[in-house]
C-alpha positions as CSV (number, residue, x, y, z in Angstrom):
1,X,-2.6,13.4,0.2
2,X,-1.6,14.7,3.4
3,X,-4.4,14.5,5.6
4,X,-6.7,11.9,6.0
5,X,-10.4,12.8,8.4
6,X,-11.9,9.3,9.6
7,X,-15.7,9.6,10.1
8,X,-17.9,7.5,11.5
9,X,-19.0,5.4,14.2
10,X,-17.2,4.8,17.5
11,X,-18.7,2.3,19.9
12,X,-17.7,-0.5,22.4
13,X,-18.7,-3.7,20.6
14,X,-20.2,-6.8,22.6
15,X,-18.8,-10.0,21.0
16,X,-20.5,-13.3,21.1
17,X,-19.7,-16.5,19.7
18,X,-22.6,-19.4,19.0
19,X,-21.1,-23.1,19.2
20,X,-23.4,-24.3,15.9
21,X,-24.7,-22.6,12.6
22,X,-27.5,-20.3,12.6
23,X,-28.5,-21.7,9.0
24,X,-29.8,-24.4,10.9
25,X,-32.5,-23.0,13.3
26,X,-34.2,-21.0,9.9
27,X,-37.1,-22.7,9.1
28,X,-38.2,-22.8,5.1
29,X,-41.2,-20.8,5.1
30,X,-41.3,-19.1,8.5
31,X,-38.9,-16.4,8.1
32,X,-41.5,-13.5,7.9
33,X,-42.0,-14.9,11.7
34,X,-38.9,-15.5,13.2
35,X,-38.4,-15.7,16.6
36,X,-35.1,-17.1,18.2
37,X,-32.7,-17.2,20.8
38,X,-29.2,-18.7,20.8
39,X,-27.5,-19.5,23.9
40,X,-24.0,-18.2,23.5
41,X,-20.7,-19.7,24.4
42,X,-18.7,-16.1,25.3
43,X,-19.0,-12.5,25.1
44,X,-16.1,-10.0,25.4
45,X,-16.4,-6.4,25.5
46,X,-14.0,-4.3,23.3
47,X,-12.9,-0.9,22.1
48,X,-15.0,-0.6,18.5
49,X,-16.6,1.4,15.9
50,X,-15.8,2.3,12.6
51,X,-13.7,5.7,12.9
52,X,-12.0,4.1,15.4
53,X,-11.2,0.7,14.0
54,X,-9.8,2.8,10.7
55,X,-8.2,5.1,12.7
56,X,-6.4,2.8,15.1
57,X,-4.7,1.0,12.0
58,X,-3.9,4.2,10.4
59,X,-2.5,5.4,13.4
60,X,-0.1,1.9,13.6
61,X,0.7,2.7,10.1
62,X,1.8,6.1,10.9
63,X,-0.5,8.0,9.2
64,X,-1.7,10.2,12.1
65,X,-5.3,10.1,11.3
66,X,-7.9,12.5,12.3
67,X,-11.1,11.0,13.9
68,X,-14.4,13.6,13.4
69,X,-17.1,12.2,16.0
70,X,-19.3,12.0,18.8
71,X,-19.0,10.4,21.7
72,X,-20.3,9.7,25.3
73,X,-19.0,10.5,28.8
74,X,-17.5,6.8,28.8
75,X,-14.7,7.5,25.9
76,X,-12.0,8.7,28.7
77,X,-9.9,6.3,28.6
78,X,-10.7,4.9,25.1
79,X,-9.8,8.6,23.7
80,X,-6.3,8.0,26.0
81,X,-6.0,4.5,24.4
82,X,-6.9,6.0,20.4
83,X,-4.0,9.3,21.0
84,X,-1.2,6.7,22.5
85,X,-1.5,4.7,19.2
86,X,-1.3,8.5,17.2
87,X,-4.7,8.9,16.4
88,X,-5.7,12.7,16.6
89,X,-9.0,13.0,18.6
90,X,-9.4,17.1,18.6
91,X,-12.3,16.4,16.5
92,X,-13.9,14.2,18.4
93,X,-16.6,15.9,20.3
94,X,-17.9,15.2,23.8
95,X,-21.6,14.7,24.8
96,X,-21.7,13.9,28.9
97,X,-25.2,13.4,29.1
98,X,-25.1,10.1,27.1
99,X,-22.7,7.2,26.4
100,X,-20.9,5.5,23.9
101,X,-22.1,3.7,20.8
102,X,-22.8,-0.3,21.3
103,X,-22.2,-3.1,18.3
104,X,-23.9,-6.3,19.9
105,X,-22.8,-9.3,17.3
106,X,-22.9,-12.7,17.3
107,X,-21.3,-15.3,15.6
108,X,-21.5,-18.8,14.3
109,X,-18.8,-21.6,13.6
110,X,-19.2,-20.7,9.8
111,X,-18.0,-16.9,10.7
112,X,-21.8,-15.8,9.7
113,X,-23.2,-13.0,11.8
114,X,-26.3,-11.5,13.4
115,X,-25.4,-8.0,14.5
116,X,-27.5,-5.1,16.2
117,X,-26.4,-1.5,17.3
118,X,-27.2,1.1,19.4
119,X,-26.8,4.4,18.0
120,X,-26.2,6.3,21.8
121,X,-24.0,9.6,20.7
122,X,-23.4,9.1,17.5
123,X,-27.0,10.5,16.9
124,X,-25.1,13.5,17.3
125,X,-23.0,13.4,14.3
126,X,-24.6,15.0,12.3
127,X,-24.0,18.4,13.9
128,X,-20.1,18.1,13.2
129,X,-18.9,19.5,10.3
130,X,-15.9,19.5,8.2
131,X,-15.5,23.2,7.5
132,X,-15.1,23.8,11.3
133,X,-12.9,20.9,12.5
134,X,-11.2,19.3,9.6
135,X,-10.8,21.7,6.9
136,X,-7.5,21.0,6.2
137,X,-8.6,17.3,4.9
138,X,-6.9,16.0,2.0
139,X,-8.9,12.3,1.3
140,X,-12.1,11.5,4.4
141,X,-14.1,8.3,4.5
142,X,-17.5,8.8,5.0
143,X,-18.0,5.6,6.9
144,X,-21.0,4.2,9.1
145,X,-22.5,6.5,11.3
146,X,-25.6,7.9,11.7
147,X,-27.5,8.2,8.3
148,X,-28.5,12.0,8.7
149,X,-24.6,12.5,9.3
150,X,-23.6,10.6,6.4
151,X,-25.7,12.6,3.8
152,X,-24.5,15.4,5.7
153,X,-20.9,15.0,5.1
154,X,-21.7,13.8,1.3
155,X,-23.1,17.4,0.9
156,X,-20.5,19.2,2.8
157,X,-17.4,17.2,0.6
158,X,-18.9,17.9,-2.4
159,X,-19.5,22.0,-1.6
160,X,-16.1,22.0,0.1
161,X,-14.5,19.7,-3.1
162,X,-12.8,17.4,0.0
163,X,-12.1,13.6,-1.9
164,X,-14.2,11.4,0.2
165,X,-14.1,7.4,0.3
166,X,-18.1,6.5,0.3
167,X,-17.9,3.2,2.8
168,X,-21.9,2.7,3.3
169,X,-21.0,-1.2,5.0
170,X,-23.1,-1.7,7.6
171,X,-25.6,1.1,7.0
172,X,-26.6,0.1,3.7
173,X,-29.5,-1.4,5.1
174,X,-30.9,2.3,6.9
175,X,-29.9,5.0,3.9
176,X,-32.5,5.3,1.5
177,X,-31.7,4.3,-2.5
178,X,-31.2,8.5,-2.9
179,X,-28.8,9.1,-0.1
180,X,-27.0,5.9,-1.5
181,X,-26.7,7.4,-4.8
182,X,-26.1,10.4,-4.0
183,X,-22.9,9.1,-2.1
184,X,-22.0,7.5,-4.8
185,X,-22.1,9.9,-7.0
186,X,-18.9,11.9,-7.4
187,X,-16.9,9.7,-5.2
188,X,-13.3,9.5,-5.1
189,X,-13.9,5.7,-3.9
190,X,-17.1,3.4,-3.5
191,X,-15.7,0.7,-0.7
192,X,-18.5,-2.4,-0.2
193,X,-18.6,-5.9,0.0
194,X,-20.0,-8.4,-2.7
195,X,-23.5,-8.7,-0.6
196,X,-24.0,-5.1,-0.1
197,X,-23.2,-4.0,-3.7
198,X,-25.8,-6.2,-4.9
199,X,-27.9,-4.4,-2.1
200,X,-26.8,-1.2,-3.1
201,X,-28.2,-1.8,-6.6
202,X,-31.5,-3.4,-5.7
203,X,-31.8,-0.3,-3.4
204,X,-30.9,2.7,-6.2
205,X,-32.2,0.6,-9.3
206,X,-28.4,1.2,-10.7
207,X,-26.9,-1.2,-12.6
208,X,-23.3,-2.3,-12.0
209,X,-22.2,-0.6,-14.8
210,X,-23.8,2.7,-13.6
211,X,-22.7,2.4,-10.4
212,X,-18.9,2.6,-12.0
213,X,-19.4,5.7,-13.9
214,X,-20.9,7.3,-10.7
215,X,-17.9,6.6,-9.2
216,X,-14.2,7.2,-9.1
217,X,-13.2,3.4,-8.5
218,X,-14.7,0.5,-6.7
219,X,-13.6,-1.2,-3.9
220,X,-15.4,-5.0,-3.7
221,X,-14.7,-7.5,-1.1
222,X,-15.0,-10.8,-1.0
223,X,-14.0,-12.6,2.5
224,X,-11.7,-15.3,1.6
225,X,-11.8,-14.7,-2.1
226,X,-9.9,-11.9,-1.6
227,X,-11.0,-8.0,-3.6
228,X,-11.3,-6.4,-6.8
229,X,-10.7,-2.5,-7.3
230,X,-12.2,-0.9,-10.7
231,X,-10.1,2.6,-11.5
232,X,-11.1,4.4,-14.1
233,X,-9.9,1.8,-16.8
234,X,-7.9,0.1,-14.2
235,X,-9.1,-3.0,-12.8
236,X,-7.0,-5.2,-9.8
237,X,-7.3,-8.2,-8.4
238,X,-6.0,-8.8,-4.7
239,X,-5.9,-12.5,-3.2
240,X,-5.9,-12.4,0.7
241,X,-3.1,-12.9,2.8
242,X,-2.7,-16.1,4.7
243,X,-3.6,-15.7,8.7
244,X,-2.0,-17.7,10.8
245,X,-5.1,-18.6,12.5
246,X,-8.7,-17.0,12.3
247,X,-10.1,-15.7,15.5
248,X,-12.9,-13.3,14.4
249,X,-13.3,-11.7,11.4
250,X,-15.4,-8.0,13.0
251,X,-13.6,-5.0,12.2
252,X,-11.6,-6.7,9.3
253,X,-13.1,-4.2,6.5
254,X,-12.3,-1.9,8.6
255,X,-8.5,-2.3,8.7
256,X,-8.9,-2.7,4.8
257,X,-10.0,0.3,4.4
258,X,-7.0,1.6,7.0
259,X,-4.1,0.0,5.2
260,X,-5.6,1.1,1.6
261,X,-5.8,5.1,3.0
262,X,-2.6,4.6,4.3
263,X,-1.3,3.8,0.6
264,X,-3.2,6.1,-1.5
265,X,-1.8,8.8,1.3
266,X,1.9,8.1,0.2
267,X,1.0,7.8,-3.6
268,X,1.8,4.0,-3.7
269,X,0.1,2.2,-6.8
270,X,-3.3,0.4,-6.2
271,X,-2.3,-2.8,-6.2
272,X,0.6,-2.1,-3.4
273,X,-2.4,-0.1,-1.2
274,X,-5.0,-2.9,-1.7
275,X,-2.8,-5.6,-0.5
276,X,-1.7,-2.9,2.2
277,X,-5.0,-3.0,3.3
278,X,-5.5,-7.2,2.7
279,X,-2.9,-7.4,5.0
280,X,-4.0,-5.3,8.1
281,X,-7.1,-7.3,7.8
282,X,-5.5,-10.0,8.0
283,X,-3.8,-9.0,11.0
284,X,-7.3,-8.3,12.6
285,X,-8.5,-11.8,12.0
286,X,-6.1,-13.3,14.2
287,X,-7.4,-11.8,16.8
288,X,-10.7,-11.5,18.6
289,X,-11.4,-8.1,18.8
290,X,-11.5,-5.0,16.3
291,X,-7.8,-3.2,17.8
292,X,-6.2,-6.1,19.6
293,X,-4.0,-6.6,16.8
294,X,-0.8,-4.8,16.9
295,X,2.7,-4.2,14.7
296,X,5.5,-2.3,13.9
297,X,6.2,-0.8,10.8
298,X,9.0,-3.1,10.1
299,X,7.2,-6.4,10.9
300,X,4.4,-5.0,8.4
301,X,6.6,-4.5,5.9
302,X,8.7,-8.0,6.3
303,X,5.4,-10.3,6.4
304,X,3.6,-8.0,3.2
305,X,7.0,-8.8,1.6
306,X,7.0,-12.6,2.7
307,X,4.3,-13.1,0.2
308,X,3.8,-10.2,-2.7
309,X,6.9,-8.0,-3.8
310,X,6.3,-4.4,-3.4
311,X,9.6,-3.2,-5.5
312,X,10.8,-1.1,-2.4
313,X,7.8,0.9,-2.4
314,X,6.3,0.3,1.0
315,X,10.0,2.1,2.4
316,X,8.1,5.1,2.1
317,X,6.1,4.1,5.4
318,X,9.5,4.3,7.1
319,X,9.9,8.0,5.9
């Protein structure tokens, strides 16, 4: 697979951290009137959004990635920042008369999180399409983004026969149980975490077991526990890769997802992409922001190596 088409959302996100656990201020009872405040400790502004958070890794992976978006008059010097790390932005498109995306999170000592988002350009998405910007894609990820974009490009993949990576994350919550299944349906690769697969089959009335015949494979993640990938007959289990230290963990799916395209783009075996993509999350934990993290080829390959043997296979990222 040659060329890989990011989708999705690009944003600046707004990154707080709460000194205590917001389990705590829940009361039993009350939670169909919840009002609450938490003082924060820090907030940091910082480059974000899906497509870009994928795109970013793949580009420090060398896959040259192509990001298909909409953005605001503020993505100057971000769009600088995305093509100096080899991201391809010719198909991101430019609306002056509104701004970037905005991801406000917060985050307790326990790494839980209370997240809202400003949709801003991105409402735009929707009028992009593949057959005029990308049609030379290989493998896309249909990623978070605005939900009339995302059923959008489900349709458009499926009439153009374009292998798509359905990645509903964040937006599980917004698409209806129809446009989930429909996404589903036909995938090359269903990506989620353990919480939103559970969500996902509340929200369709699919069982597990459907949901796996819909789909190509499944992709589940499970923080610390590490991710399970369901291929056909094929089923993997990846542990996670030890951080040094963790920071913040937004925008670590995201560099899952990165360092698993950039795997299944040079034909490496599952196991070998999923911990590709275990590790370049790992690498965003350690740092507190979604593309502060940063490596050559060869220090990837060294620290993957340090702890899983890859029988020479990840010297094709050298090629």
């Amino acid at each position: 697979m040659k060329n890989l088409t990011i989708t999705g959302s690009v944003a600046y996100d707004y990154l707080m951290s709460f000194p205590g656990n917001f389990s705590e201020h829940f009361l039993e009872g009350k939670m169909e009137t919840v009002s609450l405040s938490f003082l924060v400790d820090s907030m940091k502004k910082q480059r974000g959004g899906t497509a870009a958070n994928i795109a970013y890794t793949l580009g420090l992976l060398g896959a040259n990635p192509k990001m298909m978006a909409t953005v605001g008059s503020d993505f100057v010097d971000y769009r600088a920042f995305l093509e100096k790390h080899n991201v391809d932005t010719s198909a991101t498109i430019t609306h002056e008369d509104d701004f970037l995306a905005s991801f406000f999170v917060n985050t307790d000592l326990k790494q839980n999180q209370i997240a809202s988002f400003y949709t801003g350009a991105m409402a735009y998405a929707k009028d992009l399409k593949f057959a005029e910007l990308a049609a030379d894609t290989s493998l896309a990820i249909i990623s978070p983004n605005d939900p009339d974009a995302m059923r959008l490009y489900v349709e458009e993949c499926k009439a153009l026969d374009i292998p798509y990576i359905y990645d509903p994350s964040q937006q599980t919550v917004r698409l209806s149980g129809e446009d989930l299944k429909a996404g589903i349906d036909g995938c090359y690769l269903l990506t989620t975490n353990e919480y939103e697969f559970e969500m996902i089959q509340e929200k369709t009335g699919l069982s597990a077991e459907e949901i796996y015949k819909l789909a190509g494979g499944v992709l589940i993640t499970s923080g610390d526990k590490g991710s399970t990938l369901t291929f056909g007959s094929e089923e993997h289990t990846m542990a996670v890769f030890p951080p040094n230290e963790v920071a913040e963990p937004t925008g670590a799916g995201d560099a899952y997802r990165a360092g698993m395209m950039r795997g299944i783009q040079l034909g490496l075996p599952w196991t070998v992409a999923c911990n590709m993509g275990a590790l370049a999350a790992t690498y965003v934990l350690e740092q507190v922001g979604t593309q502060k993290h940063n490596f050559t080829i060869d220090e990837f390959i060294a620290r993957y190596r340090a702890h899983q043997d890859d029988n020479g296979a990840l010297d094709a990222l050298k090629s």
